[in-house]
Structures are given as C-alpha cells and as structure tokens.
DODO-224891 format. One record per residue (C-alpha): residue in one letter; x, y, z. Coordinates in steps of 0.2 Angstrom, whole numbers, plus 5000, padded with zeros to 4 digits. Example, Ala and Ser with C-alpha at 12.3 -4.5 7.8 and 13.67 -1.06 7.14 Angstrom:
<kemis>
A506249785039 S506849955036 
</kemis>
This chain:
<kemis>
X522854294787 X522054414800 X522854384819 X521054334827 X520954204815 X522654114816 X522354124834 X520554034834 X521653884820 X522953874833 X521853844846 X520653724836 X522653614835 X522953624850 X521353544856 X521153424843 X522753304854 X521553334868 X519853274859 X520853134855 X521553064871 X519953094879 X518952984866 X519952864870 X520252864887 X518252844887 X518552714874 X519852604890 X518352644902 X516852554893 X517852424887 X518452404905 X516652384910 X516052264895 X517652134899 X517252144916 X515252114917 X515351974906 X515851794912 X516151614905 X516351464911 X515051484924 X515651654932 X517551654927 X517851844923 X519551864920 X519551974906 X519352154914 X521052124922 X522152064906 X521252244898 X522152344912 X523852264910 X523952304891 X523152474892 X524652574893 X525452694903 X524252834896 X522652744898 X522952604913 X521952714926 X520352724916 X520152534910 X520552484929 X518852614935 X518052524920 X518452364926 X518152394944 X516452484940 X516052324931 X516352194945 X515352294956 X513852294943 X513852124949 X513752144969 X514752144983 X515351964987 X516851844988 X517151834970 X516852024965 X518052054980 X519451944973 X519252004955 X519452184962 X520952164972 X521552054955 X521052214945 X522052344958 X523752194957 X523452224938 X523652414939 X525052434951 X525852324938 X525252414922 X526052574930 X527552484936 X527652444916 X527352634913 X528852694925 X530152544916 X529552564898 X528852394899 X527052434892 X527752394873 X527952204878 X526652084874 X527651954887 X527552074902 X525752114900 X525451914900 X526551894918 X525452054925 X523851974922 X524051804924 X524951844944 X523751954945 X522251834942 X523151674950 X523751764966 X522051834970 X521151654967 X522351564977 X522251694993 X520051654988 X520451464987 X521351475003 X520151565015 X518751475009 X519551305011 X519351254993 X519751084986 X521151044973 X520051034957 X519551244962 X521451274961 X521651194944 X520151324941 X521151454947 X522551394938 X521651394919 X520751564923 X522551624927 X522951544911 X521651604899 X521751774908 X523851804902 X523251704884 X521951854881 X523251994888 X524251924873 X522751934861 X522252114867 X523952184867 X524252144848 X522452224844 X522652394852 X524652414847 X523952354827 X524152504816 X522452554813 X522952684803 X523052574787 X521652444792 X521552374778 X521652174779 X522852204762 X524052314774 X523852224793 X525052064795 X524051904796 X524551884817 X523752044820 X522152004811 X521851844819 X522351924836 X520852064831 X519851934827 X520051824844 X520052014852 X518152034843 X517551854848 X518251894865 X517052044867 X515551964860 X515751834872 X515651974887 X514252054879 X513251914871 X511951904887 X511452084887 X509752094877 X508052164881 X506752054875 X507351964861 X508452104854 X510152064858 X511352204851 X512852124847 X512051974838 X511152114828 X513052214824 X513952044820 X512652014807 X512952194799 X514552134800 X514551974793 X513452034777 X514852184775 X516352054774 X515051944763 X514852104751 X516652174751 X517852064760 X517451904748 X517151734753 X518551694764 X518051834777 X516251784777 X516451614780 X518051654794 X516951814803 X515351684804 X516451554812 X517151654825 X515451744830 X514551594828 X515751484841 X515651674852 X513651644855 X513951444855 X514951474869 X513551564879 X511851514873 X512351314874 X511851314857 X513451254847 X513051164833 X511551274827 X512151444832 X513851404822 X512551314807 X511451444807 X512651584805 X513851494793 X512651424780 X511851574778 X513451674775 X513851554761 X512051564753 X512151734753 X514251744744 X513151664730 X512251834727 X513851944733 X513951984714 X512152064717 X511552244726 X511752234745 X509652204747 X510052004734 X511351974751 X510252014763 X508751934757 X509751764754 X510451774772 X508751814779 X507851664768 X509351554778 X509151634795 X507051604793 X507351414787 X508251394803 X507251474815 X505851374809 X506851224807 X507451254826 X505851304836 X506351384850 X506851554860 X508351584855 X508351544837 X506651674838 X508051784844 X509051754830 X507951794816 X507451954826 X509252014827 X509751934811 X508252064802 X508952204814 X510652184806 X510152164788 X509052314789 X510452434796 X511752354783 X510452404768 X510152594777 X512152624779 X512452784769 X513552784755 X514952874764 X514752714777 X514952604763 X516452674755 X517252674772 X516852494774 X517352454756 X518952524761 X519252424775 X518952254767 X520052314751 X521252164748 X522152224734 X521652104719 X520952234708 X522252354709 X524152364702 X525552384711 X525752554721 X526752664731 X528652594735 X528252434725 X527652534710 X529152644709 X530252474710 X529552394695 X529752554685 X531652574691 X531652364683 X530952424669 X532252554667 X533852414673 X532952314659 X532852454648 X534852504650 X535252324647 X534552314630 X535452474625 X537052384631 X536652234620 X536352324607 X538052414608 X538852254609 X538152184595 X538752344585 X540552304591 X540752124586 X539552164571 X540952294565 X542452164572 X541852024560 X541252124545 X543252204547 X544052024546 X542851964533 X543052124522 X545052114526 X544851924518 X543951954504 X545352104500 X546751984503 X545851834492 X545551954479 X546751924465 X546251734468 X544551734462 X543751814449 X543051954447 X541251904448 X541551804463 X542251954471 X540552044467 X539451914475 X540451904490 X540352094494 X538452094488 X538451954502 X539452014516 X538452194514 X536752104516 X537552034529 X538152184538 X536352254534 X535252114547 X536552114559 X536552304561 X534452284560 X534852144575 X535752274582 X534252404579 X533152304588 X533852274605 X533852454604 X532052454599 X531552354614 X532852464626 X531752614620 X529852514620 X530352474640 X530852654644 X529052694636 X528452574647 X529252634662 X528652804659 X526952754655 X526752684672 X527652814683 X526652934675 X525052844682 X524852934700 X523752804708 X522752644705 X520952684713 X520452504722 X518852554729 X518352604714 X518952454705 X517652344715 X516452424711 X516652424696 X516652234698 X515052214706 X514452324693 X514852194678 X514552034689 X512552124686 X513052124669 X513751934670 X515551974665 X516651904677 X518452004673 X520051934678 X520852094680 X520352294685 X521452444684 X520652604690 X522052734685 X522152914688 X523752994680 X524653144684 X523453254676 X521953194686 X521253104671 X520452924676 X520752764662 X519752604668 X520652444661 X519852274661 X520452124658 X519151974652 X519451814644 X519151814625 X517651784619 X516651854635 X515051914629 X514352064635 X515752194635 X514852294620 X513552344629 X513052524627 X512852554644 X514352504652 X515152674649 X513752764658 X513752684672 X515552644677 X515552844674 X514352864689 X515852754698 X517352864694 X516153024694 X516853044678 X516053054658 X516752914648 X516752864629 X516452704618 X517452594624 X519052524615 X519152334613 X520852244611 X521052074608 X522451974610 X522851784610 X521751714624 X521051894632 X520052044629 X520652234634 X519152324638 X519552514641 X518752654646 X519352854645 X518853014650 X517553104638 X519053234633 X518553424630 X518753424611 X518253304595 X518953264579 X517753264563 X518653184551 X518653134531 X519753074521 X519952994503 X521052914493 X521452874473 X522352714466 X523652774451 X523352584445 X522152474448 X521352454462 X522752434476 X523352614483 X525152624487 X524552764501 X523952694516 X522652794528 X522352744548 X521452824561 X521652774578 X521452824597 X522452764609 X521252764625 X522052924632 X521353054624 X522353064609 X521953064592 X523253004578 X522953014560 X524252914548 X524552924529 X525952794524 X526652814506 X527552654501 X528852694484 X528252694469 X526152624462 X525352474464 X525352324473 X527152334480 X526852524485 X525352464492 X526252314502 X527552414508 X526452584514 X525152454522 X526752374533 X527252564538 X525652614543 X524952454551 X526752404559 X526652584569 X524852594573 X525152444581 X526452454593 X525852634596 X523952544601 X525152434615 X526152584621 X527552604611 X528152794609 X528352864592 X530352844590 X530452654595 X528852624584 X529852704572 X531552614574 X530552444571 X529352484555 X531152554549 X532252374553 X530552284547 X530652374530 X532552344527 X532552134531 X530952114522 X531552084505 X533252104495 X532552254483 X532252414492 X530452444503 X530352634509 X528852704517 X528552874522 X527552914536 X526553064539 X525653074557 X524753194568 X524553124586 X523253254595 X522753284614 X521053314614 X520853374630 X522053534627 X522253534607 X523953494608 X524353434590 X526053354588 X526853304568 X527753184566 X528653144549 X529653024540 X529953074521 X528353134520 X527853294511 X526953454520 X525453434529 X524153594531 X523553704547 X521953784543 X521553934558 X520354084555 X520454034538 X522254054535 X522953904528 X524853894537 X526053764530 X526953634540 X528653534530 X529953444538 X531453384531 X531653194535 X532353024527 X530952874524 X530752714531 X531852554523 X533152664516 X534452674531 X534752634549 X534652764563 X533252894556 X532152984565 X530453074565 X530653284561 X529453344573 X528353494576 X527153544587 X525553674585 X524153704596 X522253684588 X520553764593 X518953744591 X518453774572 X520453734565 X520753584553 X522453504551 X522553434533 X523853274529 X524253244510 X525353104500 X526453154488 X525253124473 X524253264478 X525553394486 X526453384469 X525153494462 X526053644471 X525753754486 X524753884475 X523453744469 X523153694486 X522953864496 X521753894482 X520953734489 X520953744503 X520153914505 X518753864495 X518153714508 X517853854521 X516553794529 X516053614523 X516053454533 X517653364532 X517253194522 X516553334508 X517953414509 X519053284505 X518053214493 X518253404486 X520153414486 X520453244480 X519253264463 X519953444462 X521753364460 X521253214449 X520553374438 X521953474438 X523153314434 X522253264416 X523453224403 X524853214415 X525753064424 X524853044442 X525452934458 X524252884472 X523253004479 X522753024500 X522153164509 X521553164527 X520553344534 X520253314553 X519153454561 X519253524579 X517653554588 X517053534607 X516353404615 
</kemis>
C-alpha cells in the first residue's frame, strides 16, 4: 500500500472516535434542552436536571448547557431561577461522580437529582413564604425527578449495540420505554398548526412494532404513547382509545403489505376523529396520516434495519454459544450410545460364554439333537443381541451426523425468516416454524415447518418469490410428511443437473428382485440407488425393496451413509431366520461442484463415461444381512458437464466388461431414458437361451443448469 494512502486511512481512524463523541455530545445537548422545555403537572420541570446527573463524566457539561438553554427559553423568573441553580447543583454533582467513579451507579445519579431538585424548591418555598401543601410539591417533584434519573440511567448505559428486544434484558426495555414516554411527554406541546411531530413519529412507530414487533409491542408502544399525550392534552380516555384500538385493528392485517396496516389504522384513527369532534382529535388524524405515510415511504434499507430491531428470535434456531452447546450434547449423547453399545458387547459375550460353557458340560446328557437345537438356539440368540448391540451403535453414529449437520450450518438468517413469513401469511399458510440457514459454504436452505394437511405449500410460486427474499434461485420444493407436520424445503438452484433414465427387467414374473430409487436430499445432492436382494422373485424383491427404501429413508432425515448402513444391515439380519442379503450400489452427487461419491455394498461395477471413454469403477465389499460390522467401499470421482455415470445389477454386468464397453460406446449421444432402454434390451438379446437374473440399469447425465 503506497505511504500517502496509509496515511489519509490512518487519519480517517483516527477521526472516526472524534465524529463519534461529537455526535453525541450534540445528542446530551438537545436532549438537555427537550427535558428542560417541557413541563407537567402545571409547570413542574424536573426532568432536565435527572438528565445532567446520569450523563456521565464525558458528557455532563453539554446536557447541563442543554438544560440551562432550555429553562431560559422559558424566561427569566422565580421558577427558571430555581431550576437553573437546581441544574448547576446537579453538575457539580455529576463531576463530583466523574472525579470518584461514581457515574456507573444508577443510586448516585437518584441522590444528585433528587437534592439537587429538593434543595433548590425548598430555598424557593422559603423566600416566597410558601405554604405546606407547596413543600409536599417540592417534595414529589424531588421525588419523580430521582425516579426518572433511575429510568434515564438504565436507557443510556443499555447495550445498544445489540438492540434487539431478543438480546436487551426486560428491566432495560421497560426503563427505554418509560425513558421514551418520558420524552414525549416534554415534547408533546410543540406543534405548528395541527402538525404536532412527535404524535406523527410515534405513530411511525407504533405501525413499525405492529408490522415487525407483533402484537405484544403494538398494543404495549400504543399504551405508553397514548397515556404520554393523555397526560398533556387532558384527553385520557380517547387519546389512549384512539391509539390502542387502532393498533389492534391494524395487527389483524400485519400478515398483509405495510400499506393493509396503515390503511386499517387510518380507517380506526378517521372513525375516531369523527366520533370525537374536536381540535385535538383533528390533530390526531392529521399526524396519524403524517405517520403512516412516512412508515409506507421508508426505504428498504430503513426496513430491514427496523426489522432488525424488532427481531424476537421465534423464527430462527439457536445460534452463536447456545448453538455450539447443543452440538457438543449431541456429541455427549452421541459418545454415550457408543458406550452402551460396548456394554452390551461385553455382557453379550459374558452370557453367550456361560450359556455355551453349559451346553458343553450338559452335553453327554442330552441327545444329540437336542444339543443341535440348543446351539441353533443360543447362535440366533447371540445374532440379535449383537444387532441390539449394532444399533446403539447406529444411533451413536446417526447423533454424531446430527451434530455435524448442524455445526456445519454458519448462521440462521432471522430477518429473513420473517419475511419469509409475511410472505406466506399472503399465501394463507400460517407455519409453525422457519429456518433460514446458510452453511459454511454460503449456500442458503429455507425449512418450514406446517401442520399436515396445510393447503397451499404446492404452489409454484413460492419458490420464486422466497428467492427474491434470500437473493438467491431456488428449485421445486421438497415436501416431507411426517405424523402430524409437513417439512416444506427450499435449496439453492445448484450449478449442474442430473438427466437421468433407468430401466429394469423381472427374471420372474412380474416382481423385480433389483430395486431402483432416486432421491435429493435438499442440499444439492443427487443420490442414485440400485438394491439387489438374493436370488429372483418375490423374496429378492422383498429383500432389495427393504435395502433400498430402509436407506433412502434415514439418508432423506439426515443420517450419513455408514450409520444408514449399519441399520438396513441389523434390519436384514433380525428380519427372518433364513438369510436376507442385499447389495447396495449408490452414487451420492454435489451438484454444485460435480463431486460424485460411490458407495458400495456387494454390488458389482458401476461405469464413468468422460469424452467418450468408458472408465470402470469396482469395489470389493460384503452385502447387507450377511454379517455384522460391514462397510461401504468407497470411491470418489469428479463429473463435468456432458459425463454419465452408469449403475448396473448384477444381471446385466454378468454379461462381461467387453459387452458393455461395446454398449456403452454405442449410446454416445442419446438421451439417458433411451439409453437405458438400449442397454437393457441389448442385454435381454445378448442373454437368449441362457439362465437370466433381474436386470437394473441406471444412466444419470451431467449437464448445467
């Protein structure tokens, strides 16, 4: 970086601390003057001074010029006189508090302001000759004057860094909101005409809680300003009516655009204004339409700000510290299984010892049958307490899937997430849950969760338009069902897209032992299945059918492939007393970077087709059913645009590598159903007169999006 130019960035730094102090030292001044100006109570004005005693040892000299400015805009009398010596007690006591380290304590501020306020109003009381009921006046003023020094202290030391109403502790909300009603009741006079500016900004206000605070913070921020103007236009119960009603008429059309809330609050505000007749409610509806109109012109980057502000959390998971908790449980949880498991191990190989030990020592004292049975027994036995065993395993290794899935999500987008749900309250579904989630690779997944049987979620346009949200291109949706809810997910439009055929031929009737499934899992992934079950017929078919729709299954609810596999494997050796094998032949692909992982289990070669060259892909591995403990052979290639990957049972691959490079070559070009349909009548052909087995073959394409 050239010298010059570091120099001008250092410079720029260093300024930026003083930009800052000097906006708000600014900031202490004009609020110094609005609490000052401002009176209740017919002329109390104690406000101004419980500012000074809070402001800090930074910023105590420009609230107390504030506040003196403001009791002289007044004029010079008694009153002014005693509010401006209250104001200069207050600010040898705010830089006594400076000089000790006392500023940080809400209690010491109180004292300031209060002796400040009563010391001043007793000298008053005394040289005018006042009577007692003006000391229990002075008293209260003192009173309310320490009581706001509390409120203000808490709203200026809140961490406004994270103002979120999620992040702020519920004392130092209310004490921002009293802080807020406190203002508006200085400033609520000043108008010209009938436009009165803070009756127009708390109506902004009020429509932006209705819109993205919810309910609760409309009906609270319309209570609090309401009872602010009550107090000073003498017009309690209509001010307070007026303001409320038409928050909660227009929470009825929060689900709506921004211009359905402010018409429904204006339509309230109008009936009121007519109802009422006078002046001030004329001045109401005036500011009322002010408000609305600047809440319907805010920009979009005034929105989002806004929508940040009001998040409370509802749509989005857990994040940050809390997040990175419930992954290290999911992990405890996750270790604890394994530890089961080994348990069960040991006392499984503890009691099949003793029992085998007994059956040895009874031997010569039952017959030789008997003996049989009870080993036939004791092994069958041994067999679903290992699977017992293999399944606490199973779920040690489904948790640690979990655990990973959700660390590797980077952050839940909540802003986006309500948008997302005004977006489908236009649309009339109302979901329980939305995840925004960007993962690690910047890729966005939107997840919404609905109660089943919610009509709606198929509409075409939902992907489109909660696209415009994330400022992403999303696909189809994928809808999961479960028992009493509806998954509705949403992925990124990846890069890349499959073409795919396949095609399939029964050895015996019409019941396939080869299973075929095709499936994405909502992340970009494609995974093609073939599961060959042994043997023909129907109990090839039952078996291959439990392989491949056991593990497309648990891989849809985020199992990885080697727990899947551990469980369609235990499933396959309790389901029956005869042998059930499956092979399983599977190619998982990222269709964002071509990424194409094979996974196999027994199953024969599968086929890589690039710049016409056919390159052959085998994998030595045991099927499912057969044994406990096995595992997937893996092997991982990268596909480009224009390259086919090819998976085959058995019935076909027996035909011989030279038969199906010669196929293959010759489907140069043709879509992949044709193909398929090709391969498969090429190999019924080329198997005439000889004993065939079920026949699967699935041609998957690579081509951009």
């Amino acid at each position: 970086m050239p010298l010059k130019e570091k120099i001008r960035i250092d410079d720029i730094k260093k300024d930026k601390p003083l930009l800052r102090r000097g906006i708000k030292s600014l900031f202490y001044f004009i609020i110094g003057v609005a609490m000052s100006t401002g009176s209740v109570m017919d002329g109390l004005k104690p406000f101004g001074i419980s500012i000074i005693a809070v402001s800090g040892k930074k910023y105590f000299p420009f609230s107390a010029a504030g506040s003196i400015v403001g009791y002289l805009i007044a004029g010079i009398d008694a009153q002014s006189a005693r509010y401006i010596a209250a104001a200069v007690i207050a600010t040898i006591g705010a830089f006594a508090a400076g000089a000790f380290d006392l500023n940080t304590r809400p209690y010491y501020s109180i004292a300031v302001s209060s002796a400040a306020c009563l010391f001043s109003g007793l000298v008053l009381n005394f040289r005018l000759g006042a009577i007692g009921s003006d000391y229990l006046v002075t008293l209260g003023e003192s009173v309310l004057c320490g009581g706001s020094a509390y409120f203000f202290h808490k709203a200026l030391g809140a961490n406004y860094k994270r103002l979120r109403f999620k992040a702020l502790p519920l004392s130092d909300i209310a004490c921002i909101l009293i802080s807020g009603m406190t203002v508006i009741l200085n400033l609520s006079q000043l108008h010209i005409g009938v436009f009165y500016p803070v009756m127009a900004l708390s109506v902004g206000v009020i429509l932006s809680s209705v819109k993205y605070g919810g309910d609760r913070w409309g009906i609270i921020l319309s209570l609090c300003f309401g009872f602010s103007f009550a107090i000073t236009s003498k017009q309690t119960l209509f001010i307070i009516g007026a303001l409320t009603f038409s928050s909660m008429l227009a929470m009825l059309f929060s689900s709506l655009s921004s211009l359905g809330i402010s018409a429904a609050y204006m339509c309230s505000i109008g009936f009121f204004a007519v109802a009422a007749g006078n002046e001030y409610a004329l001045a109401l509806f005036v500011n009322s339409l002010i408000g609305s109109v600047v809440f319907l012109l805010l920009p979009n980057a005034a929105n989002e700000k806004l929508e940040e502000l009001w998040d409370t959390g509802k749509n989005s998971p857990p994040d940050g510290s809390l997040r990175q908790n419930l992954v290290l449980k999911l992990r405890f949880a996750s270790s604890a299984m394994a530890a089961i498991s080994d348990s069960v191990d040991q006392v499984r190989e503890k009691i099949n010892d003793i029992t085998r030990r007994e059956n040895e020592k009874n031997k010569d004292k039952i017959t030789p049958e008997e003996y049989v049975c009870r080993e036939i027994v004791l092994e069958k036995t041994n067999q679903i307490r290992m699977v017992a065993s293999d399944q606490f395993f199973s779920i040690a290794d489904m948790l640690e899937d979990l655990a990973f899935e959700f660390d590797e999500a980077e952050r839940f987008d909540s802003v986006a997430s309500a948008k997302v749900r005004r977006l489908l309250g236009e649309y009339e579904i109302y979901p329980k849950n939305i995840s925004v989630i960007e993962d690690k690779f910047g890729r966005i997944r939107v997840e919404i969760l609905v109660d089943s049987g919610v009509t709606g979620i198929e509409n075409p346009k939902l992907p489109t338009e909660i696209g415009k949200i994330c400022s992403r291109y999303f696909q189809n949706g994928k809808i999961t069902n479960f028992k009493n809810e509806t998954m509705l997910s949403f992925s990124e439009k990846p890069n890349y897209r499959l073409s795919i055929g396949f095609a399939q031929h029964s050895a015996e009737g019409t019941l396939c032992g080869d299973t075929v499934k095709i499936i994405n899992d909502n992340k970009g992934h494609s995974i093609l299945i073939i599961s060959d079950g042994m043997g023909k017929g129907s109990r090839a078919a039952l078996d291959g059918a439990m392989g491949a729709g056991l593990i497309s299954k648990l891989l849809n609810v985020g199992f990885g492939f080697d727990s899947a596999l551990k469980v369609v494997n235990s499933a396959l050796l309790v389901k029956s007393n005869d042998e059930s094998l499956a092979t399983l032949d599977i190619a998982n692909i990222d269709l964002f970077t071509g990424k194409c992982e094979i996974y196999k289990a027994g199953a024969t070669a599968s086929f890589i087709i690039k710049n016409s060259i056919v390159n052959k892909c085998e994998l030595s591995s045991m099927p499912a059913g057969i044994l406990r403990g096995i595992e997937f052979a893996k092997r991982t290639a990268v596909l480009s645009p224009s390259d086919s990957i090819v998976l085959f049972s058995d019935g076909i691959t027996d035909l011989g590598d030279e038969w199906i490079n010669k196929s293959l070559r010759l489907i140069n070009g043709e879509s992949p159903q044709k193909s398929a349909d090709f391969l498969l009548s090429s190999a019924l052909e080329n198997s005439r007169g000889k004993k065939i087995d079920d026949m699967s073959v699935i041609i998957a394409r690579m081509e951009r999006n």
